[in-house]
N, CA, C and O atoms as a DFTB+ gen file, in Angstrom:
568 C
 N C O
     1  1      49.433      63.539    -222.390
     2  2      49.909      64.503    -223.339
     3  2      50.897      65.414    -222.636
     4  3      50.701      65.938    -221.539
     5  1      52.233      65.575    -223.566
     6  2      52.795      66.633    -222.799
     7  2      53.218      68.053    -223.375
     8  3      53.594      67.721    -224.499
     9  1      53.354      69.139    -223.317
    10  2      54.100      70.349    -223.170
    11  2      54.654      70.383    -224.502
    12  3      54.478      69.206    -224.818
    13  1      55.139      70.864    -225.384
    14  2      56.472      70.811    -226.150
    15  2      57.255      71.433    -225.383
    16  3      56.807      72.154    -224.492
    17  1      58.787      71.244    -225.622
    18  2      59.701      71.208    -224.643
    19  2      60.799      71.964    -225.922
    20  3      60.827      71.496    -227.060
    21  1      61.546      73.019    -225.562
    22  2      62.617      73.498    -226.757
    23  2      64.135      73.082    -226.407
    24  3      64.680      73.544    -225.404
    25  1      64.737      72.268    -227.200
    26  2      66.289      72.206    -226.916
    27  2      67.128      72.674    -227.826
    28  3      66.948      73.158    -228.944
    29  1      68.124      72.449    -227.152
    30  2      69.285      73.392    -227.945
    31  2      70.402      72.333    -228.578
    32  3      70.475      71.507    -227.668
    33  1      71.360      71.864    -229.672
    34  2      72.273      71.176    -229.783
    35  2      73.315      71.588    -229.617
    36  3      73.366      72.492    -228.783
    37  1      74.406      71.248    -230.162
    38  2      76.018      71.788    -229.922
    39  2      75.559      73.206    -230.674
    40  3      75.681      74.279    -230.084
    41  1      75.085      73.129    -231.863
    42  2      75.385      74.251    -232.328
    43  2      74.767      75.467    -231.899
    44  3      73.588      75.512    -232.251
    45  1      75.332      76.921    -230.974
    46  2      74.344      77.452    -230.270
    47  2      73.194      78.522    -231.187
    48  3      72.362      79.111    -230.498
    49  1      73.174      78.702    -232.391
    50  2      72.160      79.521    -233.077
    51  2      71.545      78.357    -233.884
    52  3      71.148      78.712    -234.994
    53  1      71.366      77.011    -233.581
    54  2      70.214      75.884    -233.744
    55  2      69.258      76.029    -232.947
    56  3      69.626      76.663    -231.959
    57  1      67.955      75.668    -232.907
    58  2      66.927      75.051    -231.797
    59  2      66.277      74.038    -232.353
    60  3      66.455      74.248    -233.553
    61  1      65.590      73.002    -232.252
    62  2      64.415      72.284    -232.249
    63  2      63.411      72.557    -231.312
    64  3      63.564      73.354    -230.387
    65  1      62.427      71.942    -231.516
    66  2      61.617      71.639    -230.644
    67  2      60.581      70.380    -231.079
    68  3      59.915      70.115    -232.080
    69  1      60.871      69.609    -229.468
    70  2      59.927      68.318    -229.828
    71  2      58.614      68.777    -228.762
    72  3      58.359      69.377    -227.717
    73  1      57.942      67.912    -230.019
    74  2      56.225      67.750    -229.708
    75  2      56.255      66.475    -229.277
    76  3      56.702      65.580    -229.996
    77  1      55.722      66.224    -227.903
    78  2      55.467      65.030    -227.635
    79  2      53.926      64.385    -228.241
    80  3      53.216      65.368    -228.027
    81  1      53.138      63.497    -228.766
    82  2      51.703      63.328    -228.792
    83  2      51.472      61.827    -228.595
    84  3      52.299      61.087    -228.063
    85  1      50.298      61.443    -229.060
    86  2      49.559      60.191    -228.893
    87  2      49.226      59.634    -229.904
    88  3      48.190      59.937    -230.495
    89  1      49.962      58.795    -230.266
    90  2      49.713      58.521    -231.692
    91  2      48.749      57.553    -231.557
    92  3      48.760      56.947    -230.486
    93  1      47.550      57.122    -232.725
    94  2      46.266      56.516    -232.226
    95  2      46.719      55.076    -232.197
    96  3      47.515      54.457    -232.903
    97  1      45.790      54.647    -230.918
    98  2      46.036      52.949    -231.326
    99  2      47.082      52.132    -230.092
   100  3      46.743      51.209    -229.352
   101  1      48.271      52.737    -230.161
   102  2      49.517      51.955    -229.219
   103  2      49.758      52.339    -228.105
   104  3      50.419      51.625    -227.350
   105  1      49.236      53.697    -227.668
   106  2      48.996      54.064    -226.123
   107  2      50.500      54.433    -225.575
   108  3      50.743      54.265    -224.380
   109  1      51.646      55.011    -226.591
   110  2      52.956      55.220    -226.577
   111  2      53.199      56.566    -227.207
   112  3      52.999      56.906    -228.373
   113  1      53.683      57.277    -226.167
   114  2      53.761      58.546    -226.828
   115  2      55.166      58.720    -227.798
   116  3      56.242      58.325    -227.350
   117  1      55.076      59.344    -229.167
   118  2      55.981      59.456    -229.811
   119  2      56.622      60.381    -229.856
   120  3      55.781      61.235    -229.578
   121  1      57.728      61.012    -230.035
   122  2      58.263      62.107    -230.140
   123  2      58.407      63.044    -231.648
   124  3      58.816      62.210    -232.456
   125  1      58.330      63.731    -232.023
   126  2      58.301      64.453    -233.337
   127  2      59.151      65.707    -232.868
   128  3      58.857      66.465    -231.943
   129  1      60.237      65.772    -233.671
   130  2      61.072      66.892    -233.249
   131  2      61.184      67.495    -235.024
   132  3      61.237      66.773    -236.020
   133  1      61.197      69.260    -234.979
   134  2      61.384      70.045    -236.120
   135  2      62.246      70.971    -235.834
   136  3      62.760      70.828    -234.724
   137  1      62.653      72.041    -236.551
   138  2      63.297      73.755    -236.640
   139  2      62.267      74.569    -235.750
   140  3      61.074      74.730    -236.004
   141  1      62.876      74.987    -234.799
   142  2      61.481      76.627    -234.354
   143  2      61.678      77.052    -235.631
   144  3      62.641      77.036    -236.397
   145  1      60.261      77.535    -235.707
   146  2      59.768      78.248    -236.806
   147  2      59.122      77.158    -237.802
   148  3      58.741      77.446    -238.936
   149  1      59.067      76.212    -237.388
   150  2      58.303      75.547    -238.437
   151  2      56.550      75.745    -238.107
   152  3      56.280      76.914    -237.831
   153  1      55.725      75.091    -238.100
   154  2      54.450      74.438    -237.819
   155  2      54.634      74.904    -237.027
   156  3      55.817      75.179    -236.822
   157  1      53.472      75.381    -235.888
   158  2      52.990      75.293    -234.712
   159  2      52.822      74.199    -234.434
   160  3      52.592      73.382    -235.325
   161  1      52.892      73.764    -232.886
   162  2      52.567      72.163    -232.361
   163  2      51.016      72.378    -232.266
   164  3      50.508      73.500    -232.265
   165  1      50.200      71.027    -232.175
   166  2      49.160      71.017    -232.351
   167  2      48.745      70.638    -230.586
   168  3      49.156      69.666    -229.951
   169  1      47.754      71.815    -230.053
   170  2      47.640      71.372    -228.634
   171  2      45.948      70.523    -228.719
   172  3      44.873      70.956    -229.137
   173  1      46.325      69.172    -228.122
   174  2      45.310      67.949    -228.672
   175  2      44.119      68.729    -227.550
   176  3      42.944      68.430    -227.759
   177  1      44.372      69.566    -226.555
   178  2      43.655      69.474    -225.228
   179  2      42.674      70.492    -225.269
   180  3      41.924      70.716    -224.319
   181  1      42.646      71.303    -226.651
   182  2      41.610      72.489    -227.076
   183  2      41.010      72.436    -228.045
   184  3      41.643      71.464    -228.458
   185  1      40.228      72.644    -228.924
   186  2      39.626      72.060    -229.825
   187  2      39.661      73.681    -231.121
   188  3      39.598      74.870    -230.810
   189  1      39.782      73.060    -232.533
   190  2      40.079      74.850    -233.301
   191  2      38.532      75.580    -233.069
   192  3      38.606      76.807    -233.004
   193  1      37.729      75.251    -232.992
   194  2      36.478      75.744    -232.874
   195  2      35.498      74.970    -231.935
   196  3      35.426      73.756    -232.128
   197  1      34.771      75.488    -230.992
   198  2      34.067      75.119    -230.096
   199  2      32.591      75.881    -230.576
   200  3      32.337      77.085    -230.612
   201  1      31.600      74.535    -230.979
   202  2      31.040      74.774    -231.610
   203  2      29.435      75.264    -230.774
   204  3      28.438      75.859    -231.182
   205  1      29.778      74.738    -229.605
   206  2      28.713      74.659    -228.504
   207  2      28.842      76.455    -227.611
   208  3      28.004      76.928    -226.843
   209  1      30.225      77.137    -228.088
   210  2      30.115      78.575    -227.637
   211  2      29.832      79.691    -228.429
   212  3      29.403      80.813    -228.159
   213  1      30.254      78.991    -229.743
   214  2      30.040      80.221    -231.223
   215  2      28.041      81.090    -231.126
   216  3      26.864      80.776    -231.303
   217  1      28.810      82.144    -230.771
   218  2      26.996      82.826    -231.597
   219  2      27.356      83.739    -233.148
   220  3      28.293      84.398    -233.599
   221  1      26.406      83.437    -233.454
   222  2      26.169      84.197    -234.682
   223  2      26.033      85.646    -234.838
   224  3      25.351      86.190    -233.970
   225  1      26.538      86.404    -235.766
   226  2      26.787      87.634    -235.624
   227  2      25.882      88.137    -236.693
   228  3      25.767      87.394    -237.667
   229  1      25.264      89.179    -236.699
   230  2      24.675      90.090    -237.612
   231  2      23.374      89.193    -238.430
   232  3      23.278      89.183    -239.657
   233  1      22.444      88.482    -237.534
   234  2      21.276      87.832    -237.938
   235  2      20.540      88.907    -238.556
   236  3      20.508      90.074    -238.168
   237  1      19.859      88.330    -239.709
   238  2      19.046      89.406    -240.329
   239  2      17.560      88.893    -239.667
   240  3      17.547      87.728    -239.269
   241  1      16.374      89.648    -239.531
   242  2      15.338      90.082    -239.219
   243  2      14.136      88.701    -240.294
   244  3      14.488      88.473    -241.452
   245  1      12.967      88.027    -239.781
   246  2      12.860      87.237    -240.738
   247  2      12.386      87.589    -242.063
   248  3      12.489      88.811    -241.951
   249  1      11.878      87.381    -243.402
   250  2      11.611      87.341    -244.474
   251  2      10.294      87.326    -243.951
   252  3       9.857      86.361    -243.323
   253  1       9.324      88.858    -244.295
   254  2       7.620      88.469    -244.820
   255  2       7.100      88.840    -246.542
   256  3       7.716      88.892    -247.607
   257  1       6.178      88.975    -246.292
   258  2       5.510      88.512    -247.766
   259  2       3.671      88.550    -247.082
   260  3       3.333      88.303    -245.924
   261  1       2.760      88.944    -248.265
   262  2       1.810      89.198    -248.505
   263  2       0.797      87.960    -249.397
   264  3       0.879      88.238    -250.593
   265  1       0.263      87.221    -249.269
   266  2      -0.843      86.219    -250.168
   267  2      -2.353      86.144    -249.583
   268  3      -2.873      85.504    -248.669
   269  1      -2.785      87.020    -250.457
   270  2      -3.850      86.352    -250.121
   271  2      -4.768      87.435    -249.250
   272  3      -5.977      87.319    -249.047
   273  1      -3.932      88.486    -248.796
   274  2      -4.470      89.267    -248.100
   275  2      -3.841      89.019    -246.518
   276  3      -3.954      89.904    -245.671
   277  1      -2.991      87.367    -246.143
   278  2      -2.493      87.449    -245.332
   279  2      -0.647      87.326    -245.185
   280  3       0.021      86.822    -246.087
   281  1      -0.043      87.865    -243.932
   282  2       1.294      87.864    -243.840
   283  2       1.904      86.474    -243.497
   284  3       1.561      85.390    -243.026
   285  1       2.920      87.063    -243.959
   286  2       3.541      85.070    -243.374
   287  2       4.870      85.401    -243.496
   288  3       5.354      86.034    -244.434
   289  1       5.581      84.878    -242.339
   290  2       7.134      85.166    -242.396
   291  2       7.589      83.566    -242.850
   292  3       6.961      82.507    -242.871
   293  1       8.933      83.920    -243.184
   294  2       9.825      82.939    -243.680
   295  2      11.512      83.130    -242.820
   296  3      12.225      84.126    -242.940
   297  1      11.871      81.794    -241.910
   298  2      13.185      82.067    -241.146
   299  2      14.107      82.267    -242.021
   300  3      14.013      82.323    -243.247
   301  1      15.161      82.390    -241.227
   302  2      16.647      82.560    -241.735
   303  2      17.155      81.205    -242.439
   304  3      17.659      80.306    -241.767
   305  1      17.015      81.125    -243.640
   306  2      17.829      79.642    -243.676
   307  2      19.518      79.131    -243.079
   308  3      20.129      78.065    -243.007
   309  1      19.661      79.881    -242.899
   310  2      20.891      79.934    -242.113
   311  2      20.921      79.505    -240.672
   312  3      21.853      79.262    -239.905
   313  1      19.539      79.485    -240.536
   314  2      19.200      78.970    -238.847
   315  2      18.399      77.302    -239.087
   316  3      17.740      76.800    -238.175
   317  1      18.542      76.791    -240.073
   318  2      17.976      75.878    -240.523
   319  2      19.646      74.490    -240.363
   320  3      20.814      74.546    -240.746
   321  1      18.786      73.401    -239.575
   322  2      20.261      72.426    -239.759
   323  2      20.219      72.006    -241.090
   324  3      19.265      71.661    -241.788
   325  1      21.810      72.121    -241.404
   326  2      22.086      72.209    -242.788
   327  2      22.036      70.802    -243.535
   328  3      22.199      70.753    -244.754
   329  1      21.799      69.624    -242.746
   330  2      21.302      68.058    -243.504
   331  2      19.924      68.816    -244.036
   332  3      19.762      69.073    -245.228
   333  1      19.087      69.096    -243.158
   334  2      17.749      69.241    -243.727
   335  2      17.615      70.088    -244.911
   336  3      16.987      69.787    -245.926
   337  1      18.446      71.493    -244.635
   338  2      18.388      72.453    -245.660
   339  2      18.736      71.531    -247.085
   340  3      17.951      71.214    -247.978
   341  1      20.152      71.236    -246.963
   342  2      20.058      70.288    -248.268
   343  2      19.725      69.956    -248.823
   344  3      19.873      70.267    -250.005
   345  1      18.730      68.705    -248.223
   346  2      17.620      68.110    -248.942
   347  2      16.806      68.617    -249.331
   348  3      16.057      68.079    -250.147
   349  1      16.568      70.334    -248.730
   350  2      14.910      70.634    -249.203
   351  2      15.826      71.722    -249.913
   352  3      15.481      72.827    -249.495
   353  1      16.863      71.822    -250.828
   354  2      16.853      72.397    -251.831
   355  2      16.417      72.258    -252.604
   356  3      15.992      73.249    -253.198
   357  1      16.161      70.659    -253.276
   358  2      15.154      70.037    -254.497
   359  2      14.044      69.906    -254.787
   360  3      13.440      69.682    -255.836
   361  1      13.511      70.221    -252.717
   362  2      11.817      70.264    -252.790
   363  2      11.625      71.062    -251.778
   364  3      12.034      71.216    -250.627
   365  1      10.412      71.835    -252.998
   366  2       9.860      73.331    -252.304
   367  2       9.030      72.910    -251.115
   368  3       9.180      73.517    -250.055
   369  1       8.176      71.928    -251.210
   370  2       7.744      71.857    -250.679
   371  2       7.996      71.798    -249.249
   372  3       7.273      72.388    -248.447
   373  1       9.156      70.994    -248.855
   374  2       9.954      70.448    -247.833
   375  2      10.725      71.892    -247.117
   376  3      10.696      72.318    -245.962
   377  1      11.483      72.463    -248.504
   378  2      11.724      73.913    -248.088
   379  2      11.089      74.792    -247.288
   380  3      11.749      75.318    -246.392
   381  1       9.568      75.157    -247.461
   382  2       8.996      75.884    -246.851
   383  2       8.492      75.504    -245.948
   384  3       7.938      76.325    -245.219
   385  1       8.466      74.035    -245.593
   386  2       8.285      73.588    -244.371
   387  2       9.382      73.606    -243.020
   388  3       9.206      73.587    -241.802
   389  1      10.586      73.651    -243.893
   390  2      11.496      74.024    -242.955
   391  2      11.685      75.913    -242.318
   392  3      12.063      76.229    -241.190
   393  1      11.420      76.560    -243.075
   394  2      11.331      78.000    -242.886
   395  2      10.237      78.671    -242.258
   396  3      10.312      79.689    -241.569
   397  1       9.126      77.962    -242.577
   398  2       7.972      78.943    -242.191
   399  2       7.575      78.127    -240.730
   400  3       7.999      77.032    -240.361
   401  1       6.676      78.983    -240.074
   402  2       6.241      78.355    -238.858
   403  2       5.242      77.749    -238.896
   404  3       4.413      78.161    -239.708
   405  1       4.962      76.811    -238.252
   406  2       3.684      75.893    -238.310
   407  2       2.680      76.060    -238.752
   408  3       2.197      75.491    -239.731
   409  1       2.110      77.056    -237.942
   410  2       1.242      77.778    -237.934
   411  2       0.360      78.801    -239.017
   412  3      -0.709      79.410    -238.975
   413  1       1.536      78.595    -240.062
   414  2       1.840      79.457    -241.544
   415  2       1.546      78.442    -242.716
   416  3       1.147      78.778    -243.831
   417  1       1.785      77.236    -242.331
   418  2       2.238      76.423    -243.726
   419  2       0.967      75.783    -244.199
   420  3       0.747      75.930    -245.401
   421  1       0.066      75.089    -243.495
   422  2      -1.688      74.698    -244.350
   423  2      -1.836      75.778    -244.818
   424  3      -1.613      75.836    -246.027
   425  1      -2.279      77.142    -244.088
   426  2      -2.642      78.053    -244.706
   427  2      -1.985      78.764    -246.496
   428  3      -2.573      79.341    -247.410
   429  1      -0.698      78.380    -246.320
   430  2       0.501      78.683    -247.705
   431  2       0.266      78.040    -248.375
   432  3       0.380      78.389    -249.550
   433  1      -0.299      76.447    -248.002
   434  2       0.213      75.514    -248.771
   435  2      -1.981      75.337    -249.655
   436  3      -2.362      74.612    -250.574
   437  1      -2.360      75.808    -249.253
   438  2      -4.203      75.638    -249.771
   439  2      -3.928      76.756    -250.687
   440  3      -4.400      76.480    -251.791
   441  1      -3.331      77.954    -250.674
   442  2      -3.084      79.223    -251.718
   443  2      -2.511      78.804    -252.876
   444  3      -1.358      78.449    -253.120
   445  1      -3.817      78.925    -253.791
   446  2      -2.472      78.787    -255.180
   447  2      -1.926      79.973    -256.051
   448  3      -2.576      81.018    -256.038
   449  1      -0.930      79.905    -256.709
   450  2       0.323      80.866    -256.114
   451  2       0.843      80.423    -257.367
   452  3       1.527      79.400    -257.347
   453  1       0.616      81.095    -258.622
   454  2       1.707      81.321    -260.555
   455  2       2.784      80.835    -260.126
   456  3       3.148      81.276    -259.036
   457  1       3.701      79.742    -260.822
   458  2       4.924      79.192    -260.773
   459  2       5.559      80.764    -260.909
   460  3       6.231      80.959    -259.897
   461  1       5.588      82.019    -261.846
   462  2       6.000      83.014    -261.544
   463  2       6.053      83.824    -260.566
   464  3       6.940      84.649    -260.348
   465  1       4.850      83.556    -259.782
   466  2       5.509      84.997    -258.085
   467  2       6.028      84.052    -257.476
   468  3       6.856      84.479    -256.672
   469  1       5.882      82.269    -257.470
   470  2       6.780      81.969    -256.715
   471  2       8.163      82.437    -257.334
   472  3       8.807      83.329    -256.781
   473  1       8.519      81.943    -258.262
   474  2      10.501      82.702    -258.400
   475  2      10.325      83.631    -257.725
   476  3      10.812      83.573    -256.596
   477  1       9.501      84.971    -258.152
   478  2       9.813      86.420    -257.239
   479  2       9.802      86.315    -256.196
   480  3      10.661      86.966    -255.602
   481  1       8.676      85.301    -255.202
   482  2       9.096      85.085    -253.947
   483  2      10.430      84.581    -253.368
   484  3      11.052      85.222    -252.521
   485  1      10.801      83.505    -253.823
   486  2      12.020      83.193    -254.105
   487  2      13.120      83.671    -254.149
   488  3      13.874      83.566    -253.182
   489  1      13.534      84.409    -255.446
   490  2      14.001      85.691    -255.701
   491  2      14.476      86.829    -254.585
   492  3      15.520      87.454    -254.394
   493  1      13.016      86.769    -253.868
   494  2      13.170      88.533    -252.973
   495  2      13.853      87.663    -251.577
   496  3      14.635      88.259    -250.837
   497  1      13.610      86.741    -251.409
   498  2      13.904      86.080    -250.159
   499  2      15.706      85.286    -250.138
   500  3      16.538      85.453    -249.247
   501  1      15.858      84.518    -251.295
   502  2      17.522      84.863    -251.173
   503  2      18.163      85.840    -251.232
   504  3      19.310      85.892    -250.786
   505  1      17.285      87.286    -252.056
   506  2      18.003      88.289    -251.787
   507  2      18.525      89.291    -251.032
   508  3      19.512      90.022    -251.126
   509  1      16.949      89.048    -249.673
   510  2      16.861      89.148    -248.322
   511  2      17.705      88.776    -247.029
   512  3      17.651      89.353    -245.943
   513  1      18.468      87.728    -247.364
   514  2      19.001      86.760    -246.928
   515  2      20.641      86.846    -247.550
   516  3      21.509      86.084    -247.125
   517  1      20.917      87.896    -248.623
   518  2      22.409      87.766    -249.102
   519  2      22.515      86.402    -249.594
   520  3      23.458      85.911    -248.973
   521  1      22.186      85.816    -250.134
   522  2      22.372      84.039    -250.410
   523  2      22.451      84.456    -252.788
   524  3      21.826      85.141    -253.597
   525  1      23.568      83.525    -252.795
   526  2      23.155      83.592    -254.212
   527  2      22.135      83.006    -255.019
   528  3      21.619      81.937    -254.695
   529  1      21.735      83.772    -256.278
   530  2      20.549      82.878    -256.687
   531  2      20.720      82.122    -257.359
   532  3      20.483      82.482    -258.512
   533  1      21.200      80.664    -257.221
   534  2      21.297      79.708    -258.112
   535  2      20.527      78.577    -258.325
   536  3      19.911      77.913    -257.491
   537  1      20.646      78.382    -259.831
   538  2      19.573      77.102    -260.124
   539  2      19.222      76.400    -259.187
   540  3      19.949      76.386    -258.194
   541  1      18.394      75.857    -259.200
   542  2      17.509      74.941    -258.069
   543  2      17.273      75.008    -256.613
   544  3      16.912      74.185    -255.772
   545  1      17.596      76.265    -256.590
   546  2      17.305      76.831    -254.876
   547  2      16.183      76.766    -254.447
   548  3      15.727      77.890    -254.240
   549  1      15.396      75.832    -254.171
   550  2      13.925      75.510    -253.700
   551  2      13.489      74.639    -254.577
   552  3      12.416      74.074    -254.366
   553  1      14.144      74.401    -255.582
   554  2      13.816      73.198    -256.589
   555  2      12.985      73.838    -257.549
   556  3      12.160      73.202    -258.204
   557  1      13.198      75.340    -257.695
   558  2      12.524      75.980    -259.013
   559  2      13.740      76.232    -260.650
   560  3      14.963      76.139    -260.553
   561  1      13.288      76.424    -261.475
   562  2      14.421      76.931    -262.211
   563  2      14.072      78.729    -262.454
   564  3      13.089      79.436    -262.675
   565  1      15.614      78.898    -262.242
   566  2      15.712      80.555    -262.285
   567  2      15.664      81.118    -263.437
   568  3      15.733      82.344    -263.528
């Protein structure tokens, strides 16, 4: 990979500039020449986001809640990998297995619990979380 490089033609208030790159496949670098001021060249050798240095800014604190006489927190879904989250949008069940801690979930899951405080649980916990409340968010209807 090389540099972009700026030249000048006869005319002296012209410039180009060529981007050298790698075009996939032929192992021959091509040349692509434009106007300065067009596009930025694309530098192949940095990546737009490095995903392995990003931290997260302004984590909220986890989600608790009261059943039963006992506490039980619920994570950040936002700290949840987002294949899994997906899927357990349609099922609660799966949902709260992804959020709550181990240690939390027989105990949650033997409590029975009005299809109504679940929404409010529901409810207080996307709202906890800044998340909108839309249909089928845990696989309940709102």
């Amino acid at each position: 990979m090389t540099e972009p490089t700026s030249t000048t033609t006869g005319d002296p208030n012209a410039q180009t500039i060529t981007v050298l790159h790698q075009p996939p496949g032929n192992g021959t670098p091509a040349a692509v020449s434009g106007p300065v001021g067009g596009p930025a060249p694309v530098d192949y050798r940095r990546p737009a986001i490095d995903l392995d240095k990003l931290e997260r800014e302004g984590a909220r604190e986890p989600f608790d809640f009261v059943l039963k006489g006992r506490r039980y927190l619920m994570a950040d879904p936002k700290e949840v990998d987002w294949q899994d989250l997906v899927t357990a949008m349609s099922n609660p069940v799966m949902f709260f297995r992804l959020v709550m801690p181990a240690d939390d979930r027989d105990e949650f899951f033997r409590a029975e619990l009005p299809s109504w405080k679940m929404d409010k649980l529901l409810e207080a916990y996307l709202d906890h979380y800044g998340l909108p409340n839309v249909p089928n968010a845990g696989g309940l209807r709102r």
